[in-house]
DSSP file (Angstrom, degrees, kcal/mol; ACC not computed):
  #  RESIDUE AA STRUCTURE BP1 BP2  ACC     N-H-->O    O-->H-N    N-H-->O    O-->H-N    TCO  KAPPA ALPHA  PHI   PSI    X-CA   Y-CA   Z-CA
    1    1 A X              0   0    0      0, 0.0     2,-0.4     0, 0.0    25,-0.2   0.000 360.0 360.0 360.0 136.3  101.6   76.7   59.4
    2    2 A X  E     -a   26   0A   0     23,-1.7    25,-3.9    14,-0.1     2,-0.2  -0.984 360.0-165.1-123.9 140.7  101.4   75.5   62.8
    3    3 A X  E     +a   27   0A   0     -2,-0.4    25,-0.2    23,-0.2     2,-0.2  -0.798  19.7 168.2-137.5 143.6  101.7   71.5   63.8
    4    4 A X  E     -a   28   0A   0     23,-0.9    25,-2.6    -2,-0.2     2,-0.2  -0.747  30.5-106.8-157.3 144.4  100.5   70.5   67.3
    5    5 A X     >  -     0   0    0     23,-0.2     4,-2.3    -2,-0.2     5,-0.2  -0.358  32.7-108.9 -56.2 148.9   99.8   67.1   69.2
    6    6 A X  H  > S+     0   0    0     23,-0.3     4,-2.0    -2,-0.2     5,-0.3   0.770 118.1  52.8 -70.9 -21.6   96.8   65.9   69.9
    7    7 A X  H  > S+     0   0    0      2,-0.2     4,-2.0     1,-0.2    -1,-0.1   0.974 115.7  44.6 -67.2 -40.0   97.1   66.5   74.0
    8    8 A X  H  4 S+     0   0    0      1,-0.2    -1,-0.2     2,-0.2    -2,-0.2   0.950 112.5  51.3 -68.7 -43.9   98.1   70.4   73.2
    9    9 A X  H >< S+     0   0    0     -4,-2.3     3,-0.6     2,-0.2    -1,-0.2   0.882 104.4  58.6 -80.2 -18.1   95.1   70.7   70.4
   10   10 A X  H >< S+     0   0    0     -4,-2.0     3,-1.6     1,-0.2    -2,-0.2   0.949 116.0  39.9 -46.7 -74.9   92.6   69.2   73.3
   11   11 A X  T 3< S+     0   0    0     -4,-2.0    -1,-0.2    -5,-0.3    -2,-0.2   0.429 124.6  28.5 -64.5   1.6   93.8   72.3   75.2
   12   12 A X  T <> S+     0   0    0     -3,-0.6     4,-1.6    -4,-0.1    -1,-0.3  -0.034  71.5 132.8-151.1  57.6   93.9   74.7   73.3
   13   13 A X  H <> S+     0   0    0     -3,-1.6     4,-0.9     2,-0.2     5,-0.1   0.786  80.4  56.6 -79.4 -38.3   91.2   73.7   70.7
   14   14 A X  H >> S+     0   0    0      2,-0.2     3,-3.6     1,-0.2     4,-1.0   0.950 106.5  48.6 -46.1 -85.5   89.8   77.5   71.0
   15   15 A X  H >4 S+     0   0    0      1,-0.3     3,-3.1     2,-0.2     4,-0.5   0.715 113.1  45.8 -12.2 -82.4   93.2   79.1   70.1
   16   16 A X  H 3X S+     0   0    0     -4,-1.6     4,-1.4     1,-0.3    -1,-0.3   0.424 108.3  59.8 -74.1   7.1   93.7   76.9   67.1
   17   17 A X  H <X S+     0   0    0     -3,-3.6     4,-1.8    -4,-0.9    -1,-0.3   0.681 104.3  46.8 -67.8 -40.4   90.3   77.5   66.0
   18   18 A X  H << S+     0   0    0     -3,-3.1    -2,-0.2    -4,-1.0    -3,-0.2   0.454 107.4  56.6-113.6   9.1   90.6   80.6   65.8
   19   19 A X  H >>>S+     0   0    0     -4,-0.5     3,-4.6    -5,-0.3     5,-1.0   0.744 108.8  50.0 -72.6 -65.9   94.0   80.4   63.9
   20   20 A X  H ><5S+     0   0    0     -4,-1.4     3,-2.3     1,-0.3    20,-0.6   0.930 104.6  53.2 -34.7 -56.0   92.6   78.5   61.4
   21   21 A X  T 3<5S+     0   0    0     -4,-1.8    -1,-0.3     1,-0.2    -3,-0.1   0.417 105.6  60.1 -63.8   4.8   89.6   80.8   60.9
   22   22 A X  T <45S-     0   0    0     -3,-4.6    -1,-0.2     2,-0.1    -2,-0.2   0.246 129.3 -99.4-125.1  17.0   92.2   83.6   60.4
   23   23 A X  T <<5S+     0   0    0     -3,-2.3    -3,-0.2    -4,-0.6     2,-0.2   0.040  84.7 128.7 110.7 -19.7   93.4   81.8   57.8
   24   24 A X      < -     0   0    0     -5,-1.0    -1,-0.2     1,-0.1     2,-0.2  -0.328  55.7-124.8 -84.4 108.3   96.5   80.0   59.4
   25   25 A X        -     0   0    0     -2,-0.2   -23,-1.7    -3,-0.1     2,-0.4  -0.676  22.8-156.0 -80.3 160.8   96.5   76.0   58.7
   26   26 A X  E     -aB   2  38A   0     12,-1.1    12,-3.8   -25,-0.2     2,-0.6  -0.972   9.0-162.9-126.9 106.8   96.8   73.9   61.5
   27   27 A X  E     -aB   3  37A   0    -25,-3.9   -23,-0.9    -2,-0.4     2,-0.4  -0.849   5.3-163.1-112.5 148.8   98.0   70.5   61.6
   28   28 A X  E     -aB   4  36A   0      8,-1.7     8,-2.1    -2,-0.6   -23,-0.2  -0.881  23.8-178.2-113.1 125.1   97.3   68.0   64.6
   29   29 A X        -     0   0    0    -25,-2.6   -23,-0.3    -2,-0.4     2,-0.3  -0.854  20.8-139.5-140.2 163.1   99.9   65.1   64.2
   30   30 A X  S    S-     0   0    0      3,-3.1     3,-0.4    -2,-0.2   -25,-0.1  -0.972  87.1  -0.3-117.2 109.0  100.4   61.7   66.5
   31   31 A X  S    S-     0   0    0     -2,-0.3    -1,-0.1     1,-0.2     3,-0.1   0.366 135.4 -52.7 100.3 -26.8  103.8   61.0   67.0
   32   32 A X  S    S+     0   0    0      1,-0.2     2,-0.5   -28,-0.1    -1,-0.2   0.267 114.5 123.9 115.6  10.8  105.1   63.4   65.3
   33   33 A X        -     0   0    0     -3,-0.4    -3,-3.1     0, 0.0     2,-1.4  -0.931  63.7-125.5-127.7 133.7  102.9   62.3   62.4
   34   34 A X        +     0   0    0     -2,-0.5    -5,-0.3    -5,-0.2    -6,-0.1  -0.388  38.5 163.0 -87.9  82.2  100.5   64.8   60.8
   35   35 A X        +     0   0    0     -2,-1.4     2,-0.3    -8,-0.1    -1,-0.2   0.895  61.4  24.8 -47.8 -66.1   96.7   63.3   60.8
   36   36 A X  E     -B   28   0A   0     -8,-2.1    -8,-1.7     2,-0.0     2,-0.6  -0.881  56.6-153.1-128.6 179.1   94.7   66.2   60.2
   37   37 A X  E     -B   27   0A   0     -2,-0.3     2,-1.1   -10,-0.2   -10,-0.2  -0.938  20.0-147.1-120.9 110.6   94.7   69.8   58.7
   38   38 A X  E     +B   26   0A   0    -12,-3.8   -12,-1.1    -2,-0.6     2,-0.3  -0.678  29.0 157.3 -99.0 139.9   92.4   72.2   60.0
   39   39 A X        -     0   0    0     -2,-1.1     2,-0.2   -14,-0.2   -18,-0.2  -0.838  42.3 -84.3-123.2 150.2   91.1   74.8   57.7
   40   40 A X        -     0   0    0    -20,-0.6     2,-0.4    -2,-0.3   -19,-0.1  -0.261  34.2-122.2 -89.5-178.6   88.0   77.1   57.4
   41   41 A X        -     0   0    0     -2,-0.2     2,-0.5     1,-0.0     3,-0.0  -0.760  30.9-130.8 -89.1 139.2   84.8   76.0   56.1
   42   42 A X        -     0   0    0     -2,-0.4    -1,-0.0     1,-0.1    -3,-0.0  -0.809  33.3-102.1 -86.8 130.8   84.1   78.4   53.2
   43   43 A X        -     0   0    0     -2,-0.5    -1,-0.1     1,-0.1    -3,-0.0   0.073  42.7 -92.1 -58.3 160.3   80.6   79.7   53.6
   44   44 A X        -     0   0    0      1,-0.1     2,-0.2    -3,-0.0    -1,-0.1  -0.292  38.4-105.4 -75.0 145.5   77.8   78.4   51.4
   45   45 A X        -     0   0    0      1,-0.1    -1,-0.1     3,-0.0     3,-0.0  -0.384  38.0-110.5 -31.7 113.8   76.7   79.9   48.0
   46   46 A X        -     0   0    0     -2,-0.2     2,-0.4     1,-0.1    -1,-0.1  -0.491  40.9-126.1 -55.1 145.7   73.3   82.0   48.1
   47   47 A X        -     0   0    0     -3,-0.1     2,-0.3     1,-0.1    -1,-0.1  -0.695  17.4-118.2-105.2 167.0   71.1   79.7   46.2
   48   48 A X        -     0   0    0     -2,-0.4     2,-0.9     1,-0.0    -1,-0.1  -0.548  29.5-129.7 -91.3 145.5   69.4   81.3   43.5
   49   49 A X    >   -     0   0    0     -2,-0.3     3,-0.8     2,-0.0    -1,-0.0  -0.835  16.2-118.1-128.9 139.6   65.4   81.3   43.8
   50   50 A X  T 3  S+     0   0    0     -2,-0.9     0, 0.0     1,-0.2     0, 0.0  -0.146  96.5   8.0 -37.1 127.9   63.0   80.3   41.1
   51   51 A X  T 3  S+     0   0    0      1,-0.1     3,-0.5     2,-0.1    -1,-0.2   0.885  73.3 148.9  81.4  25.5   60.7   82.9   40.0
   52   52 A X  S <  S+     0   0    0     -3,-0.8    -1,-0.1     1,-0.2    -2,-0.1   0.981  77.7  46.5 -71.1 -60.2   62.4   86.0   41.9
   53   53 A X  S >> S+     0   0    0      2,-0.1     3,-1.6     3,-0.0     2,-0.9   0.117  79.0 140.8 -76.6  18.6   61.3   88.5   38.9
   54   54 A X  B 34 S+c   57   0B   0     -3,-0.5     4,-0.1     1,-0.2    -1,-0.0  -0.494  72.2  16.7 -54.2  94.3   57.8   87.3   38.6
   55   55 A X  T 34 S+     0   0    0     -2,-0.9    -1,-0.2     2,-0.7     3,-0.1   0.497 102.2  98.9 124.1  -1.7   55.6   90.0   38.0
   56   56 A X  T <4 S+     0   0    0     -3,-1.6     2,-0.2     1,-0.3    -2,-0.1   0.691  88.2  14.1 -85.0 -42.2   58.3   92.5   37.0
   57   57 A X  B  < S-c   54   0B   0     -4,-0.5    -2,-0.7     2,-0.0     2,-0.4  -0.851  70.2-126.9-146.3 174.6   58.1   92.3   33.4
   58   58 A X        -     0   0    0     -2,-0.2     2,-1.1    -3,-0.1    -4,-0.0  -0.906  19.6-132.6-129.7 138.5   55.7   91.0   30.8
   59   59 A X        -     0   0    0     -2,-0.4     4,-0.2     1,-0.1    -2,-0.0  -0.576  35.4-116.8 -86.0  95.0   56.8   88.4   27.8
   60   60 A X    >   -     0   0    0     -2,-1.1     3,-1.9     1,-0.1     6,-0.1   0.154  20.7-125.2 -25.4 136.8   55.2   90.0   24.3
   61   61 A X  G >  S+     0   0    0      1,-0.2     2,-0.8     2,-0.1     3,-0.7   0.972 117.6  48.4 -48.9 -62.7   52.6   87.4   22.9
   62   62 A X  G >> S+     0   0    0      1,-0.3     3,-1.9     2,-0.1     4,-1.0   0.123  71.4 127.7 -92.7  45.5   54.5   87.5   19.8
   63   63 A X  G <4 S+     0   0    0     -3,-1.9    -1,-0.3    -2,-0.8     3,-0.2   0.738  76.3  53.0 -70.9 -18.7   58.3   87.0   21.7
   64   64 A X  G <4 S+     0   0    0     -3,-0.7    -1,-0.3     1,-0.2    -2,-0.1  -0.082 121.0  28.6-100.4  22.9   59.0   83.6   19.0
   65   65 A X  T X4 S+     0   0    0     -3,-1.9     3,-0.9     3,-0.0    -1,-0.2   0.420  92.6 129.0-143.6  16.8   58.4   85.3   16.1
   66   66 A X  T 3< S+     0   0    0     -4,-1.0    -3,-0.0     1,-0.3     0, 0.0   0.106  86.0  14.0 -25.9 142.5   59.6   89.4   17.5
   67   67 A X  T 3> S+     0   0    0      1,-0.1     4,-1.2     2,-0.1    -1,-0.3   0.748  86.0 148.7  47.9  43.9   62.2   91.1   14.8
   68   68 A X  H <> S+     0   0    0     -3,-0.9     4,-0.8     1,-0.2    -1,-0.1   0.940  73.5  31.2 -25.0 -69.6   61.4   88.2   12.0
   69   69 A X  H  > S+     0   0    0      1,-0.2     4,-1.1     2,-0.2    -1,-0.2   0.580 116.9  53.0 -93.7 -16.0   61.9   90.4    9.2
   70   70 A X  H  > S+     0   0    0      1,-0.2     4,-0.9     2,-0.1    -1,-0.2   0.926 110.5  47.7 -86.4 -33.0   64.3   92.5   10.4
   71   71 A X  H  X S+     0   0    0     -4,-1.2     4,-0.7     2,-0.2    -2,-0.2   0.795 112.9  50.5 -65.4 -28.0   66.4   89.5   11.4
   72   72 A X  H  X S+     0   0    0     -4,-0.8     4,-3.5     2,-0.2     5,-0.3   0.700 104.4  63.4 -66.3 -44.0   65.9   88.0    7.7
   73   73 A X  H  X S+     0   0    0     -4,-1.1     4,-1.7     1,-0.2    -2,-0.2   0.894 103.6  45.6 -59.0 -33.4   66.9   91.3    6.7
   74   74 A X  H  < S+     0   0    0     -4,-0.9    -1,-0.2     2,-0.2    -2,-0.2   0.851 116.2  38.4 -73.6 -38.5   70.2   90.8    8.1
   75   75 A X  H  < S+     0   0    0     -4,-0.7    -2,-0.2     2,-0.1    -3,-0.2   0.799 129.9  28.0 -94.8 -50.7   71.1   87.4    7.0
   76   76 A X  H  < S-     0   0    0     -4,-3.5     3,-0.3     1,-0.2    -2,-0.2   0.459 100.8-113.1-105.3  16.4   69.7   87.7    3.7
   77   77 A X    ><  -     0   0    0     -4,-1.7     3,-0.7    -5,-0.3    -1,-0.2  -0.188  50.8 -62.7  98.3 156.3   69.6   91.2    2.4
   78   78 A X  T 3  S+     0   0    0      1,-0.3     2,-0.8    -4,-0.1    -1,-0.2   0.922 131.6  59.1 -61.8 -27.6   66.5   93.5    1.6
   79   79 A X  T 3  S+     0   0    0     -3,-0.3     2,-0.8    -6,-0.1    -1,-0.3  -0.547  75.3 154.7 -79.7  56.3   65.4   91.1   -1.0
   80   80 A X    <         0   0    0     -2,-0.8    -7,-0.1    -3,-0.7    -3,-0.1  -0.703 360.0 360.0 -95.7 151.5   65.1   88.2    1.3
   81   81 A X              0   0    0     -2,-0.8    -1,-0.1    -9,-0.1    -2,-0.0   0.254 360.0 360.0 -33.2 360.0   62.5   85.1    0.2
């Protein structure tokens, strides 16, 4: 951790910029009192996009009612109702 003045981080804003970014915090104090912390910014999340697999696959007509009996089978036995 490195603490700096504000006259020193005017001048040598590059430097501690690129401490920060190398992981390093930085604090800029007034007086000998610590104001702010510099950190890096962590980069943004890819956003996810709607509708990426469109066209990719195809959803059986009968996907709500697909393994019925075989699923019935499971829960109640071969004799189920």
């Amino acid at each position: 951790m490195t603490t700096v003045n504000i006259h020193e981080a005017k001048t040598h804003l590059s430097r501690l910029i690129a401490q920060a970014t190398a992981g390093e915090e930085v604090i800029i104090a007034k007086s000998g009192k610590p104001l702010v912390k510099m950190v890096p910014v962590e980069p943004p999340k890819p956003q996810r996009r709607i509708g990426g697999l469109e066209g990719q696959f195809e959803v059986p007509e009968d996907f709500d009612t697909m393994f019925e009996k075989e699923i019935e089978e499971m829960f109640y036995g071969e004799d189920s109702p």
